[in-house]
N, C-alpha and C positions, 0 to 999 in steps of 0.2 A: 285145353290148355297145352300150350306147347310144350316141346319136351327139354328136359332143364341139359348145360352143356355137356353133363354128365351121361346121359341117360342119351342124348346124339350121339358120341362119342363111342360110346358101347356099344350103339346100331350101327355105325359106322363098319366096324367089327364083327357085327355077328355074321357067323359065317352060311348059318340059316336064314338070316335078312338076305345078303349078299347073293345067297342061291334063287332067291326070287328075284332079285335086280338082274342078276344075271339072265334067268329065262324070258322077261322082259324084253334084256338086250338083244335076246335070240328071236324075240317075236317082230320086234321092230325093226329087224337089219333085216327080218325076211318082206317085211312090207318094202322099206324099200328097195330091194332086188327086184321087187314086181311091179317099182310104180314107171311112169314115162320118162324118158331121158329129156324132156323141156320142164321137169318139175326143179325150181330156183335151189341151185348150190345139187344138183347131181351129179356131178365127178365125184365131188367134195361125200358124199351122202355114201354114194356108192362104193367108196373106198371106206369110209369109218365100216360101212353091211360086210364088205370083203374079209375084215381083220375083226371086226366080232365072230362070225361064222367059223374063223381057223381059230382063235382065241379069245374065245367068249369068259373065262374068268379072267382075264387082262382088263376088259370092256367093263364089267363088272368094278373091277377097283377101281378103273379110273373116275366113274361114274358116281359109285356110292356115296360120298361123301358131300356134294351137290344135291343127290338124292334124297338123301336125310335132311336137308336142310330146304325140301321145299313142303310148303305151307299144311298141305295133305299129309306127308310123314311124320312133321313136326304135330301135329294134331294126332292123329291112330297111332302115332310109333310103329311098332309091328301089327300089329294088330289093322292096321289098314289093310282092304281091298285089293282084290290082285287089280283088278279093272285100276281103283284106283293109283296103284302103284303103276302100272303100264303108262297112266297119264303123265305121272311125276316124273320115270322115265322118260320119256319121248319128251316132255318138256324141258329137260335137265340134254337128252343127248343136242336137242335143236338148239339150244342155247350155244353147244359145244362146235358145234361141225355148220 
């Protein structure tokens, strides 16, 4: 059951949720720092991995709130998956950049 606006809104917030979005952020700016420079939108990619890396709870807030709102988080809430969560991520940051 997804989770009611209330109980988003909280996760949004939590600064414990937040800390895993965040190391997420930190796992996925280092993949793409190692992928090929002909992979579609890498200036673009490469610059979001640059400013996670130096301000990764920045990346963190920008993000969370997209986060929480996709399908897997709204289902687990906290209680989701780091794996999963890494998904939600990287699907939330590609949407972005």
């Amino acid at each position: 059951m997804a989770l009611s606006y209330d109980e988003s809104a909280a996760l949004m917030n939590d600064m414990t949720f937040r800390g895993r979005i965040k190391v997420a952020c930190l796992k996925f700016a280092d993949y793409i720092l190692g992928e090929a420079a002909n992979v579609p939108a890498h200036n673009t990619r490469t610059k979001w991995a640059q400013q996670t890396m130096t301000m990764p709870d920045g990346a963190a807030g920008q993000v969370a709130p997209a986060v929480v709102m996709d399908p897997a988080v709204q289902q687990d809430g906290s209680a989701i998956t780091d794996s999963a969560l890494q998904s939600a991520v990287e699907n939330t940051v590609n949407k972005m950049i």
